[in-house]
N, CA, C and O atoms as a Tripos MOL2 file, in Angstrom:
@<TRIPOS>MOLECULE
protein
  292   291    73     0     0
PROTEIN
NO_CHARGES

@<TRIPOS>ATOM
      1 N          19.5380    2.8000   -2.3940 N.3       1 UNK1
      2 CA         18.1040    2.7150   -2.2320 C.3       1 UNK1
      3 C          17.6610    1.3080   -2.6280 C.2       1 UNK1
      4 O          18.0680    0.8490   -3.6960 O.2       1 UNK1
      5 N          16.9570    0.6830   -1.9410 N.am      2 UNK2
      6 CA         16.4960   -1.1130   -1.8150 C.3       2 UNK2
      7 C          15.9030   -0.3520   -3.0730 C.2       2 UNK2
      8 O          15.7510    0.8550   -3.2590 O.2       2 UNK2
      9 N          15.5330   -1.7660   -4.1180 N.am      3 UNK3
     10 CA         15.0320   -1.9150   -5.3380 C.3       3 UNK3
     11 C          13.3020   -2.0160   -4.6510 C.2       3 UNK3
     12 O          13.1370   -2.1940   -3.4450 O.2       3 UNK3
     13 N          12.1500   -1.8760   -5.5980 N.am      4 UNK4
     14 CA         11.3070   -1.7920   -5.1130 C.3       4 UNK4
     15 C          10.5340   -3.2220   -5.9990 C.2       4 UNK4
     16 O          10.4870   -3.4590   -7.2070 O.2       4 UNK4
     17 N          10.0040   -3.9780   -4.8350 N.am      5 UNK5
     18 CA          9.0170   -5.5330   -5.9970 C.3       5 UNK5
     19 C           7.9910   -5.1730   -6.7430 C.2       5 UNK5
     20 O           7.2880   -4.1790   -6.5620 O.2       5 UNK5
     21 N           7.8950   -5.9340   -7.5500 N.am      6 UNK6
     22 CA          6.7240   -5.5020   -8.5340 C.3       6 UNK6
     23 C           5.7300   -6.4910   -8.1730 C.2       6 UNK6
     24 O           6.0110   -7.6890   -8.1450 O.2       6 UNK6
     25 N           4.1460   -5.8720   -7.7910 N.am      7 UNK7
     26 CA          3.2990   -6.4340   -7.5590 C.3       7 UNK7
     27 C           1.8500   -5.7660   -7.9520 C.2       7 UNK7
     28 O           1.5490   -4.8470   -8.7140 O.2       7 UNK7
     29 N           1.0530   -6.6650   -7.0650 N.am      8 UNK8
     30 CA         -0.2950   -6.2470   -8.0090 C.3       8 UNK8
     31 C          -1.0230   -5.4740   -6.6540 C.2       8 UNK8
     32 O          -0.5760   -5.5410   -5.5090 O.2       8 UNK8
     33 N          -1.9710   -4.8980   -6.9770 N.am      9 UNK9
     34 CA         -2.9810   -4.3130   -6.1690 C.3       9 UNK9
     35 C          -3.4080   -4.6720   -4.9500 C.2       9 UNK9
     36 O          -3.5580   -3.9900   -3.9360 O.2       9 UNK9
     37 N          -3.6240   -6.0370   -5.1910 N.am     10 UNK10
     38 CA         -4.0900   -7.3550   -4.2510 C.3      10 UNK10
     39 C          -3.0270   -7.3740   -3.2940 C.2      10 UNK10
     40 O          -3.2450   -7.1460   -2.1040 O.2      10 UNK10
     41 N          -1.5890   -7.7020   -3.8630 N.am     11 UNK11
     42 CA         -0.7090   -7.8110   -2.8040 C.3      11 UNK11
     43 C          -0.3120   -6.6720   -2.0780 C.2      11 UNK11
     44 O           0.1790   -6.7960   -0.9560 O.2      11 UNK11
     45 N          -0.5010   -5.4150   -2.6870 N.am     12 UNK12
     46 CA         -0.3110   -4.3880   -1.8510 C.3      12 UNK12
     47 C          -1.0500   -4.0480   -0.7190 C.2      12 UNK12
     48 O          -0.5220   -3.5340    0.2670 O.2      12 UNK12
     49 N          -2.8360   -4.4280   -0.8380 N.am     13 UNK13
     50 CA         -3.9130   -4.0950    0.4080 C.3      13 UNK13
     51 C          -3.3180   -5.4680    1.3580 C.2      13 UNK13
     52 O          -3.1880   -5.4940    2.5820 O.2      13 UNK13
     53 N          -3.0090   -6.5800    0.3650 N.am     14 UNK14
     54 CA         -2.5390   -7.6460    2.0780 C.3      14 UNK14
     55 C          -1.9060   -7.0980    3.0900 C.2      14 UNK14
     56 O          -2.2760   -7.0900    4.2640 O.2      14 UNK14
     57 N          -0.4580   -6.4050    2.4090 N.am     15 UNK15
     58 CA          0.8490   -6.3450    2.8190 C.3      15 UNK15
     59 C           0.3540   -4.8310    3.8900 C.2      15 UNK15
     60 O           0.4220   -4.9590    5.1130 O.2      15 UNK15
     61 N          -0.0260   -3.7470    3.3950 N.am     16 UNK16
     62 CA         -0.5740   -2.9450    4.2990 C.3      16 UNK16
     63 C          -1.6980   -3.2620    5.7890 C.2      16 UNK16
     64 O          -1.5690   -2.7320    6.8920 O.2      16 UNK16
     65 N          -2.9550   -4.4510    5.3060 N.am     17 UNK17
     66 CA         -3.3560   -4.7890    6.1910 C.3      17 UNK17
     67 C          -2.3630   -5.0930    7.5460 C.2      17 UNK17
     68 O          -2.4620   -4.6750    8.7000 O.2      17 UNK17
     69 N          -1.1920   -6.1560    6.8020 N.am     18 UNK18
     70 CA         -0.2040   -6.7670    8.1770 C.3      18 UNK18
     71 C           0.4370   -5.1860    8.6750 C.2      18 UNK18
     72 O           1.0770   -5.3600    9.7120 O.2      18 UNK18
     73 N           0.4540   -3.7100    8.2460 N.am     19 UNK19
     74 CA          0.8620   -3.2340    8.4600 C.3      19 UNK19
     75 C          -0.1600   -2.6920    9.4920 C.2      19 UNK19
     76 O           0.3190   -1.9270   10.3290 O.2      19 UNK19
     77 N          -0.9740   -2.8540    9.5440 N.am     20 UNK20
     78 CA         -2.3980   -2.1440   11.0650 C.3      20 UNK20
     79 C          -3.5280   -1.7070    9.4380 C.2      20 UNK20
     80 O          -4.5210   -2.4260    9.5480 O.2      20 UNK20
     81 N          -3.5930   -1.2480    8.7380 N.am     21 UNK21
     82 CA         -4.3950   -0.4610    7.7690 C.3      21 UNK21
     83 C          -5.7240   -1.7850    7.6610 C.2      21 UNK21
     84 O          -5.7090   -2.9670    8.0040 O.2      21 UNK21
     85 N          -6.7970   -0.9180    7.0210 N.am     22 UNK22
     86 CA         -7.9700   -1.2540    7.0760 C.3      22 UNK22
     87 C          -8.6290   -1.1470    5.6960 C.2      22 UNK22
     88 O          -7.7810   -0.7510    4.8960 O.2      22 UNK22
     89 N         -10.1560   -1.4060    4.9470 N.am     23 UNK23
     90 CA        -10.6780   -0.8750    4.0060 C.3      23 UNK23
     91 C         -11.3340   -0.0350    4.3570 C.2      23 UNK23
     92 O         -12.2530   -0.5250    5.0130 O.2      23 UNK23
     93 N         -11.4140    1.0840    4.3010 N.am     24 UNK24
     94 CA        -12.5450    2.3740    4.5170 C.3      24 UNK24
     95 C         -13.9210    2.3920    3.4840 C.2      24 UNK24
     96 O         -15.1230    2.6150    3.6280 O.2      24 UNK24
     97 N         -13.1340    2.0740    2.5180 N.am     25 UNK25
     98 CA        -14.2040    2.1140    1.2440 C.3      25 UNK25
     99 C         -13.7360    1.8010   -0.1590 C.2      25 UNK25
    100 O         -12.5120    1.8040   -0.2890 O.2      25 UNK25
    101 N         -14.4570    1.5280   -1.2440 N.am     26 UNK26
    102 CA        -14.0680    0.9180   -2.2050 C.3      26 UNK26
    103 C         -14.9020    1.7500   -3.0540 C.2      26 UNK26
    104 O         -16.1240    1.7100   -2.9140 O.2      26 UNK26
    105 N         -14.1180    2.8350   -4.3080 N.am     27 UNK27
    106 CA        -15.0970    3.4030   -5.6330 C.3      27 UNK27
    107 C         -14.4440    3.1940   -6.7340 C.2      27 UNK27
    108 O         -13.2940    3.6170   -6.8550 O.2      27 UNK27
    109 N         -15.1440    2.4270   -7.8360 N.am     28 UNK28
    110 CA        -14.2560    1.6400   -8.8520 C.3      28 UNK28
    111 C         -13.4100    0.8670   -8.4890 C.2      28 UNK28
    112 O         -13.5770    0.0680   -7.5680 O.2      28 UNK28
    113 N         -12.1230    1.0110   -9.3170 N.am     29 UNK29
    114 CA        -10.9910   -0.1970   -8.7340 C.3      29 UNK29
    115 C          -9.8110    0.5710   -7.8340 C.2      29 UNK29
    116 O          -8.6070    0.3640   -7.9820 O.2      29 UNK29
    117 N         -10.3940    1.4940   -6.8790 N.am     30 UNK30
    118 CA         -9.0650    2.4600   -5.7680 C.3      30 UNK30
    119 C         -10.2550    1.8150   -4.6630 C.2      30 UNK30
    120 O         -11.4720    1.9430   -4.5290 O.2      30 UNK30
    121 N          -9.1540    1.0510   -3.9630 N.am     31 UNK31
    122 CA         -8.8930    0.8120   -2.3690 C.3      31 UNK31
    123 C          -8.7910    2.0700   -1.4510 C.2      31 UNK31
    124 O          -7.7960    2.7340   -1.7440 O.2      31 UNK31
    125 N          -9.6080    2.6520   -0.3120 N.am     32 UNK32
    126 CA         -9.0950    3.6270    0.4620 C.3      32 UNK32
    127 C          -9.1020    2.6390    1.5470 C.2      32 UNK32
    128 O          -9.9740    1.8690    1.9490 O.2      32 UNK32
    129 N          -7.2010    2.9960    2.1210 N.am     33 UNK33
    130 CA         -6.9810    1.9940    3.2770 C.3      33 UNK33
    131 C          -6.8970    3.1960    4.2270 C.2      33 UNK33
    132 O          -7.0700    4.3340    3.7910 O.2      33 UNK33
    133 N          -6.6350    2.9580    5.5130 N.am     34 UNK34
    134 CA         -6.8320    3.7540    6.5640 C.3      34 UNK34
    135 C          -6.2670    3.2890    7.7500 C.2      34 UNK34
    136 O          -6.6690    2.1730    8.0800 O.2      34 UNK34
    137 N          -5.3450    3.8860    8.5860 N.am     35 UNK35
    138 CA         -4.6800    3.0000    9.7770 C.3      35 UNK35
    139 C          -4.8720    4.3730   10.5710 C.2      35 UNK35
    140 O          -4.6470    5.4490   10.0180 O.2      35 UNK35
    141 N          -5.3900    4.2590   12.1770 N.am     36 UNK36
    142 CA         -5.6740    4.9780   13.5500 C.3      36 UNK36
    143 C          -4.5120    5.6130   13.8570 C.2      36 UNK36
    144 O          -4.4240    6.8220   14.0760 O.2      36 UNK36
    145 N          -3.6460    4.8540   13.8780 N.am     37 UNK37
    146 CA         -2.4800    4.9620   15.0430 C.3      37 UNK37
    147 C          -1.5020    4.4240   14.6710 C.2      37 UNK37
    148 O          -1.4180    3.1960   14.6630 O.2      37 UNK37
    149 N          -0.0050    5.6450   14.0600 N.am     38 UNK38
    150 CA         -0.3530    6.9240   13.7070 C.3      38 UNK38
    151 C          -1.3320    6.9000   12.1290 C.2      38 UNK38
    152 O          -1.3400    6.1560   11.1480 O.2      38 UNK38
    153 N          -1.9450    7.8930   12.4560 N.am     39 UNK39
    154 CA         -3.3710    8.5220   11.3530 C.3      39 UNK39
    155 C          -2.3850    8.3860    9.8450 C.2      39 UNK39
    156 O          -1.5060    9.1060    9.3710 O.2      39 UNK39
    157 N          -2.9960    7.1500    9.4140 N.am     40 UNK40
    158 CA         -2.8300    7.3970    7.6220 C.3      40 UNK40
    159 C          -3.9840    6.8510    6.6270 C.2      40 UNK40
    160 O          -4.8280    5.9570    6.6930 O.2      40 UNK40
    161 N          -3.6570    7.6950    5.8020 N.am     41 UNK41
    162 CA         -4.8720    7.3150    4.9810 C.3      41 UNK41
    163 C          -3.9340    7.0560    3.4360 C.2      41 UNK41
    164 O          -3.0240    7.8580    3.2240 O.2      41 UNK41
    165 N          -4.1910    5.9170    2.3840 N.am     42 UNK42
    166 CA         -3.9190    5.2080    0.9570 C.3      42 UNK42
    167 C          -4.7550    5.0020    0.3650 C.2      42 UNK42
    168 O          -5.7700    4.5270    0.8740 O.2      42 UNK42
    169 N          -4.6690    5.2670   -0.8950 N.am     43 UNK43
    170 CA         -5.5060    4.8180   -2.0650 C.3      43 UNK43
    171 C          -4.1650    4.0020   -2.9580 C.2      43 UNK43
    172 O          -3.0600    4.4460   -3.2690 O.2      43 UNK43
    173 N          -4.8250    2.5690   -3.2170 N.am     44 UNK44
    174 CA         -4.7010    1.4550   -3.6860 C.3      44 UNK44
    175 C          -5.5440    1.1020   -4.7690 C.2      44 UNK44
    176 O          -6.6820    0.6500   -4.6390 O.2      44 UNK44
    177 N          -4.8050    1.3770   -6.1260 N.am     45 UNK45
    178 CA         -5.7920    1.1780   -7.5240 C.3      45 UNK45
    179 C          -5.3160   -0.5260   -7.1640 C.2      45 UNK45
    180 O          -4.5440   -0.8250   -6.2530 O.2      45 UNK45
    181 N          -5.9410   -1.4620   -8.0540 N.am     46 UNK46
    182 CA         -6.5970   -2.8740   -8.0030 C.3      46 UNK46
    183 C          -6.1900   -3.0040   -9.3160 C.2      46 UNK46
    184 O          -7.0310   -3.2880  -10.1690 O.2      46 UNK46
    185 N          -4.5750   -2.7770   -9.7260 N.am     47 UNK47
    186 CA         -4.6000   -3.1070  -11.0010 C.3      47 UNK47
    187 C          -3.6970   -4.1760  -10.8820 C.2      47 UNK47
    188 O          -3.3410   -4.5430   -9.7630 O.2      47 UNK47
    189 N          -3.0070   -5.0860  -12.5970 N.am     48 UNK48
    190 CA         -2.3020   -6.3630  -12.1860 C.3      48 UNK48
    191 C          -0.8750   -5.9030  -11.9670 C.2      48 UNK48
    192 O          -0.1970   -6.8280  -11.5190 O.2      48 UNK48
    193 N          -0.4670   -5.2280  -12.0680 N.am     49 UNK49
    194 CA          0.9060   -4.7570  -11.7180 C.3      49 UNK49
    195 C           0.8990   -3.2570  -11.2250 C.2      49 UNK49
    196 O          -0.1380   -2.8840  -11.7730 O.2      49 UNK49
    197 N           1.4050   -2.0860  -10.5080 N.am     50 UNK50
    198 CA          1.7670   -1.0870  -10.2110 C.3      50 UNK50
    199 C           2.7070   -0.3770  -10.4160 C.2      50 UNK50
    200 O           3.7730   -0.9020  -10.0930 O.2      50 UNK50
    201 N           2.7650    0.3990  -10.7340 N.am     51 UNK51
    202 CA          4.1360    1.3400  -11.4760 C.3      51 UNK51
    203 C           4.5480    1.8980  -10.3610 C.2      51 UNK51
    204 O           3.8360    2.4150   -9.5000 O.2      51 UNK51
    205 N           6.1220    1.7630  -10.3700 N.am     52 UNK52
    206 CA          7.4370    1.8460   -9.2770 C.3      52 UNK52
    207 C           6.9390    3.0850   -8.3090 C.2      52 UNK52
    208 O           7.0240    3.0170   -7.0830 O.2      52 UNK52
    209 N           6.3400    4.3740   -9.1020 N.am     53 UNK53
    210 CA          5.8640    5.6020   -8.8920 C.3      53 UNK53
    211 C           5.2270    5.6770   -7.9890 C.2      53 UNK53
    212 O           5.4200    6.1350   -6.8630 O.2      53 UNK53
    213 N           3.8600    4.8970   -8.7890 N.am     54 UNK54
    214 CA          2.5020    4.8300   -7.5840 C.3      54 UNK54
    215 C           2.6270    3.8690   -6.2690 C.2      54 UNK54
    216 O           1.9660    3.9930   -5.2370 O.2      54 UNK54
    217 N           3.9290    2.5840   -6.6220 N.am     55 UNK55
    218 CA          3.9370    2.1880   -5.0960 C.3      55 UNK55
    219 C           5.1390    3.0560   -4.2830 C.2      55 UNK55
    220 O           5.1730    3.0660   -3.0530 O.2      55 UNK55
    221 N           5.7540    3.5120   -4.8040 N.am     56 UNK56
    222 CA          6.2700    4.3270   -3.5500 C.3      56 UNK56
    223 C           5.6460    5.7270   -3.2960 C.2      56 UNK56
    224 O           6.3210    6.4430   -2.5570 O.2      56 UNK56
    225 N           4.5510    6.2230   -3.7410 N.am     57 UNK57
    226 CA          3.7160    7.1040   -2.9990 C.3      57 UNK57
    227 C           3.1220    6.2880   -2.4280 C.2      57 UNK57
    228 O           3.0780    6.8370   -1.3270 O.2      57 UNK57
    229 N           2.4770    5.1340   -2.2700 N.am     58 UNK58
    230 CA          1.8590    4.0720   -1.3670 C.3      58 UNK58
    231 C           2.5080    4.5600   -0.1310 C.2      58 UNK58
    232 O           2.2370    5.3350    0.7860 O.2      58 UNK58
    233 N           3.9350    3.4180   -0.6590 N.am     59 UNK59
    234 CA          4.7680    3.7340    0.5170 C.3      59 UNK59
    235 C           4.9860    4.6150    1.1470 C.2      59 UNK59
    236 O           4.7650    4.3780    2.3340 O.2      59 UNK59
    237 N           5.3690    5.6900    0.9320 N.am     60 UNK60
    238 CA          5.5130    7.2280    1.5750 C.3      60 UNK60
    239 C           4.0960    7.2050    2.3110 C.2      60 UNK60
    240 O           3.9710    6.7880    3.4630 O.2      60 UNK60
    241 N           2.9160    7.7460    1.4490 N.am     61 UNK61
    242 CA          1.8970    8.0010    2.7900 C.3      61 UNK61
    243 C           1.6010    7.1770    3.6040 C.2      61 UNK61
    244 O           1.0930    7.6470    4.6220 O.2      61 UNK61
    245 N           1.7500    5.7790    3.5590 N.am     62 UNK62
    246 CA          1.9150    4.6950    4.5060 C.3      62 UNK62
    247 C           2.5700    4.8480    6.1280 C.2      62 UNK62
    248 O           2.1560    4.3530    7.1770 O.2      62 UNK62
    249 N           3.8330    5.7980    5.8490 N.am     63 UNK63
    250 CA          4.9980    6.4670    6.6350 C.3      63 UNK63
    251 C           5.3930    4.7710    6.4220 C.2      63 UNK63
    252 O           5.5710    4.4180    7.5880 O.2      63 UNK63
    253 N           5.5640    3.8480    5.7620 N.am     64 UNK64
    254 CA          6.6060    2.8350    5.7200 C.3      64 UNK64
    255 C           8.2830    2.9680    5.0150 C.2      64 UNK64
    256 O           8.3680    3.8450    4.1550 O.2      64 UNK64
    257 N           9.2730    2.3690    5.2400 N.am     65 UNK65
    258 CA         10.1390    2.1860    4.3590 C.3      65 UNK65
    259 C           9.8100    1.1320    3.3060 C.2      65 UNK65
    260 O           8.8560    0.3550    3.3380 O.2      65 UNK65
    261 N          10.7810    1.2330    2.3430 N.am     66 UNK66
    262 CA         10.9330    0.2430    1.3570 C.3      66 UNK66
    263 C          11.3380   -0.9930    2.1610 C.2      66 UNK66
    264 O          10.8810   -2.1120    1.9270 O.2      66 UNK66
    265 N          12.1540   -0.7420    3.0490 N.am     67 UNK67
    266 CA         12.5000   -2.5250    3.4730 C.3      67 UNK67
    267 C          11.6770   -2.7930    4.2510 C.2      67 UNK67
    268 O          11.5670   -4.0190    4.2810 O.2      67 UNK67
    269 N          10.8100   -2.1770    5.1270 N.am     68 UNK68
    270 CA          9.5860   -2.2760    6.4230 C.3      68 UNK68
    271 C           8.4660   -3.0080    4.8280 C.2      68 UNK68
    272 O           8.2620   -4.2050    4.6250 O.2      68 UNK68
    273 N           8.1200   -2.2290    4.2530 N.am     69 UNK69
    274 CA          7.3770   -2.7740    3.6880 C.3      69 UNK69
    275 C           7.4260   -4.0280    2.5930 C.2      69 UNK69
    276 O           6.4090   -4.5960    2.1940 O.2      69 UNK69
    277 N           8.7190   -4.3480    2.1930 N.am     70 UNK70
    278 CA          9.0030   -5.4750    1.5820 C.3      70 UNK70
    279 C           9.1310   -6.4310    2.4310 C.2      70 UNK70
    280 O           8.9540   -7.5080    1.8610 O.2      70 UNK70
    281 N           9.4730   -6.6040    4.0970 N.am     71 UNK71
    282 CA          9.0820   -7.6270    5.0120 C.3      71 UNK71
    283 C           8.0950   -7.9300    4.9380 C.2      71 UNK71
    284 O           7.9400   -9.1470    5.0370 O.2      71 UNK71
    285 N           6.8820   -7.1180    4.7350 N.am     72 UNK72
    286 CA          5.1710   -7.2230    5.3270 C.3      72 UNK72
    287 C           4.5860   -7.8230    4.3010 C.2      72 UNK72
    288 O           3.3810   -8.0490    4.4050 O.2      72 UNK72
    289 N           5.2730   -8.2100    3.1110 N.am     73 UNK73
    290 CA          4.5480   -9.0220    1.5080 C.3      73 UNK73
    291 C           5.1200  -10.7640    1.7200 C.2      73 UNK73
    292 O           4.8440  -11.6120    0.8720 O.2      73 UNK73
@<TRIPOS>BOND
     1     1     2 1
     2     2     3 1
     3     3     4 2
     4     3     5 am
     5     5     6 1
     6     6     7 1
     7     7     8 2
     8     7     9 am
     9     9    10 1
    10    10    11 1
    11    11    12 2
    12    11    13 am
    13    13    14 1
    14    14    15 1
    15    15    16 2
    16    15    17 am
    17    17    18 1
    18    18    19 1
    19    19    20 2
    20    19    21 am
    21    21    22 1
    22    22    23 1
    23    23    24 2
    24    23    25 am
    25    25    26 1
    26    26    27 1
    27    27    28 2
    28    27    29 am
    29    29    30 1
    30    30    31 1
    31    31    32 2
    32    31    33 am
    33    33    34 1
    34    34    35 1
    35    35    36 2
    36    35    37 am
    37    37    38 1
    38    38    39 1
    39    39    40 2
    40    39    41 am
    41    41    42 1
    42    42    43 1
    43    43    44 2
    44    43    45 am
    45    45    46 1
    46    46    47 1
    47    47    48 2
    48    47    49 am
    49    49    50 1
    50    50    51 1
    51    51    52 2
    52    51    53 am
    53    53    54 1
    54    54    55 1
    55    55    56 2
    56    55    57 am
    57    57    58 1
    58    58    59 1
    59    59    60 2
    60    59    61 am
    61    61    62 1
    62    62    63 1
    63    63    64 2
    64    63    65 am
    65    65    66 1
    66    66    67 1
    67    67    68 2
    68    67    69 am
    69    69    70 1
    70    70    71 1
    71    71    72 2
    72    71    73 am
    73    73    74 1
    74    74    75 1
    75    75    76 2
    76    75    77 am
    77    77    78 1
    78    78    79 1
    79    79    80 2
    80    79    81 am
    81    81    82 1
    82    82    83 1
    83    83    84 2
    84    83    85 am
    85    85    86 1
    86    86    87 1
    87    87    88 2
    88    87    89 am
    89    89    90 1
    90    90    91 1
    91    91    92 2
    92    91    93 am
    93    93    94 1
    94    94    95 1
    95    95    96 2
    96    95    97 am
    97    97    98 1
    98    98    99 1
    99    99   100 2
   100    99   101 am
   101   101   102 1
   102   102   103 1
   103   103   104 2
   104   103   105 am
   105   105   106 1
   106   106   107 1
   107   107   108 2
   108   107   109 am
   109   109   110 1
   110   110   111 1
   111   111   112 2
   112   111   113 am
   113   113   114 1
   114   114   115 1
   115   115   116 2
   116   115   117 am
   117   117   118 1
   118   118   119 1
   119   119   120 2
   120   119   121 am
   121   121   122 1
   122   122   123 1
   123   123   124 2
   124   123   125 am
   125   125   126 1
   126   126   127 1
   127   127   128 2
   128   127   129 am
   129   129   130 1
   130   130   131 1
   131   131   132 2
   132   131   133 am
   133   133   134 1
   134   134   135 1
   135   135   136 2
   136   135   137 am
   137   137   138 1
   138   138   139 1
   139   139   140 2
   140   139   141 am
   141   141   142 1
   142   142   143 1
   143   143   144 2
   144   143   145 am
   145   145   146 1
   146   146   147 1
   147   147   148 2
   148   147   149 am
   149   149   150 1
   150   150   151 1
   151   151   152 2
   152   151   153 am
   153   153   154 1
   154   154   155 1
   155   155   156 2
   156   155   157 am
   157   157   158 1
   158   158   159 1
   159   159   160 2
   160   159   161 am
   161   161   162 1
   162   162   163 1
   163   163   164 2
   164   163   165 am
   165   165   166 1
   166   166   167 1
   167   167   168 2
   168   167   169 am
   169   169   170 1
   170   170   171 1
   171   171   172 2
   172   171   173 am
   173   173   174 1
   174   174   175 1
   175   175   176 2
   176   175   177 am
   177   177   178 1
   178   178   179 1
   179   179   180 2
   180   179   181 am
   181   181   182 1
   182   182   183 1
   183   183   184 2
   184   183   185 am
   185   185   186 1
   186   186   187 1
   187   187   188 2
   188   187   189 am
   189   189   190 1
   190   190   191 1
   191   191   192 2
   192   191   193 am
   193   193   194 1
   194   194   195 1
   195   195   196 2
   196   195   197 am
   197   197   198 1
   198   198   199 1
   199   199   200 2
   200   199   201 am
   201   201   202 1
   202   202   203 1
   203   203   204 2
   204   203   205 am
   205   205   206 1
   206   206   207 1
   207   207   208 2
   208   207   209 am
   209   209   210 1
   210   210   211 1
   211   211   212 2
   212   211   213 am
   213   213   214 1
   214   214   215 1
   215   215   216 2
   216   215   217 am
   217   217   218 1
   218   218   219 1
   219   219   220 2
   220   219   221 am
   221   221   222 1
   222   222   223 1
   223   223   224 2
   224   223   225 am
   225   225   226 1
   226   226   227 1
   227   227   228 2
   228   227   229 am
   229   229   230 1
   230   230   231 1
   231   231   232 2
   232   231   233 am
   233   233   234 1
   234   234   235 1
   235   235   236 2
   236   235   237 am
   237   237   238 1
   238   238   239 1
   239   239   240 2
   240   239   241 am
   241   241   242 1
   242   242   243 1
   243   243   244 2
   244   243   245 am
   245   245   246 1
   246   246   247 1
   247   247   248 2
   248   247   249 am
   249   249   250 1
   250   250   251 1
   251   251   252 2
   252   251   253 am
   253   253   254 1
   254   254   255 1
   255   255   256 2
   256   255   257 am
   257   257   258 1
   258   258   259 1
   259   259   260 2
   260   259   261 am
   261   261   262 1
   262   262   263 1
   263   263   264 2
   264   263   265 am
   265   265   266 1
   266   266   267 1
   267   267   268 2
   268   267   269 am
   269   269   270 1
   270   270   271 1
   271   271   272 2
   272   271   273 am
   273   273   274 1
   274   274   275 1
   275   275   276 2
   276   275   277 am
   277   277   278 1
   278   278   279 1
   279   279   280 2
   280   279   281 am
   281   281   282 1
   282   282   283 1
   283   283   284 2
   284   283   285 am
   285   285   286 1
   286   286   287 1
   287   287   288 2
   288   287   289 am
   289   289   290 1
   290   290   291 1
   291   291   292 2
@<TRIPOS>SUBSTRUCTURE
     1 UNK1         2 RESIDUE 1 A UNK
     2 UNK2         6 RESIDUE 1 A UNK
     3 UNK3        10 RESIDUE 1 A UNK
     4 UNK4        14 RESIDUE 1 A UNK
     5 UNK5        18 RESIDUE 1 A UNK
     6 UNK6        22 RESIDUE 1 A UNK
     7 UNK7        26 RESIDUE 1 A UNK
     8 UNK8        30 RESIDUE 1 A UNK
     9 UNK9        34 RESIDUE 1 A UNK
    10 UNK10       38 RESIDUE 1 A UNK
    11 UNK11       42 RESIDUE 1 A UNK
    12 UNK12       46 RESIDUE 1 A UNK
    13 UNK13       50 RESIDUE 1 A UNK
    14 UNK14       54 RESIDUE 1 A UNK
    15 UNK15       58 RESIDUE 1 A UNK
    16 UNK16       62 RESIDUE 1 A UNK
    17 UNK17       66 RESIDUE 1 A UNK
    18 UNK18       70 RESIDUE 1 A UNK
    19 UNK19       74 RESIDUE 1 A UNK
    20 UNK20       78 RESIDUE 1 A UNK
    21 UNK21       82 RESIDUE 1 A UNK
    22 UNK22       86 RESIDUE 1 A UNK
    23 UNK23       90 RESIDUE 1 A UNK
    24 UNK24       94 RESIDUE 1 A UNK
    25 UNK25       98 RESIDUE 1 A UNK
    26 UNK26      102 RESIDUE 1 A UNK
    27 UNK27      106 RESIDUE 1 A UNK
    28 UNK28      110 RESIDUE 1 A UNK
    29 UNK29      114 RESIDUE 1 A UNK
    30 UNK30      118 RESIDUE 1 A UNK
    31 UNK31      122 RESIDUE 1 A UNK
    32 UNK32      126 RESIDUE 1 A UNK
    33 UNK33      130 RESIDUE 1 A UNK
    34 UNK34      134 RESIDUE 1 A UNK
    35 UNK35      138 RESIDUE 1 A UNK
    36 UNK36      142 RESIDUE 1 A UNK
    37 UNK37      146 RESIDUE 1 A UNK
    38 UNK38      150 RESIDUE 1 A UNK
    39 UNK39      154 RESIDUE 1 A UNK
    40 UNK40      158 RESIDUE 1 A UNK
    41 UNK41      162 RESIDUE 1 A UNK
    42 UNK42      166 RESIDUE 1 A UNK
    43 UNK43      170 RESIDUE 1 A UNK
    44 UNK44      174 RESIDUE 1 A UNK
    45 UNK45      178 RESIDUE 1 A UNK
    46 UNK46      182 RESIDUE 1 A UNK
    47 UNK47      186 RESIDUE 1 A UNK
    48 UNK48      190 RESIDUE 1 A UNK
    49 UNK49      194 RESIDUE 1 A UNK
    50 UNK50      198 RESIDUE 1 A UNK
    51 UNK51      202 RESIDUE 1 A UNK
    52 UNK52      206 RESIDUE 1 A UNK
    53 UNK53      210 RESIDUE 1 A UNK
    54 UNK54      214 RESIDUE 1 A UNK
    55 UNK55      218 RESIDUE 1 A UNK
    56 UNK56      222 RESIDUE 1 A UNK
    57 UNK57      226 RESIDUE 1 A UNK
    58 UNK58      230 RESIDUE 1 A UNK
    59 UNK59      234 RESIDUE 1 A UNK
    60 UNK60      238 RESIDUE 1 A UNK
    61 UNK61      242 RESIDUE 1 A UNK
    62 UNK62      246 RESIDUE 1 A UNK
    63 UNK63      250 RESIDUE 1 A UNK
    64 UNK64      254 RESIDUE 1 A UNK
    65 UNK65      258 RESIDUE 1 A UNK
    66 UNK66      262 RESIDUE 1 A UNK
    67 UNK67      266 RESIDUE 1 A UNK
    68 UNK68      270 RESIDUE 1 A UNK
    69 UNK69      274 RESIDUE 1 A UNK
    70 UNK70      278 RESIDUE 1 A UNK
    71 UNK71      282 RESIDUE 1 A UNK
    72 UNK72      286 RESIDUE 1 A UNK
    73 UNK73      290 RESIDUE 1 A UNK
């Protein structure tokens, strides 16, 4: 299993944007991203680092891999 990067909040909404995803809306510091086609919906807390946990549920509802999505950063 690819190791997963450690990053911040910020770099995660970039790296999804290049992935098609969007901002839907913003309450406190959670990002709701949103991509059409195929239909996904993420919440992205805005903190300075992310725990291994919460970015690979990123990843998962994303439908990305770990290496699809370590290209897109």
């Amino acid at each position: 299993m690819p190791k997963l990067p450690v990053i911040s909040g910020k770099e995660c909404i970039a790296a999804l944007r290049r992935a098609g995803f969007y901002e839907l809306r913003q309450r406190g510091d959670h990002v709701i991203m949103h991509r059409d086609d195929p239909s996904a919906t993420v919440s992205v807390p805005l903190h300075k680092t992310l725990k291994k946990g919460t970015l690979r549920t990123i990843i998962r509802q994303a439908g990305l891999t770990v290496d699809e999505f370590s290209d897109l950063l």
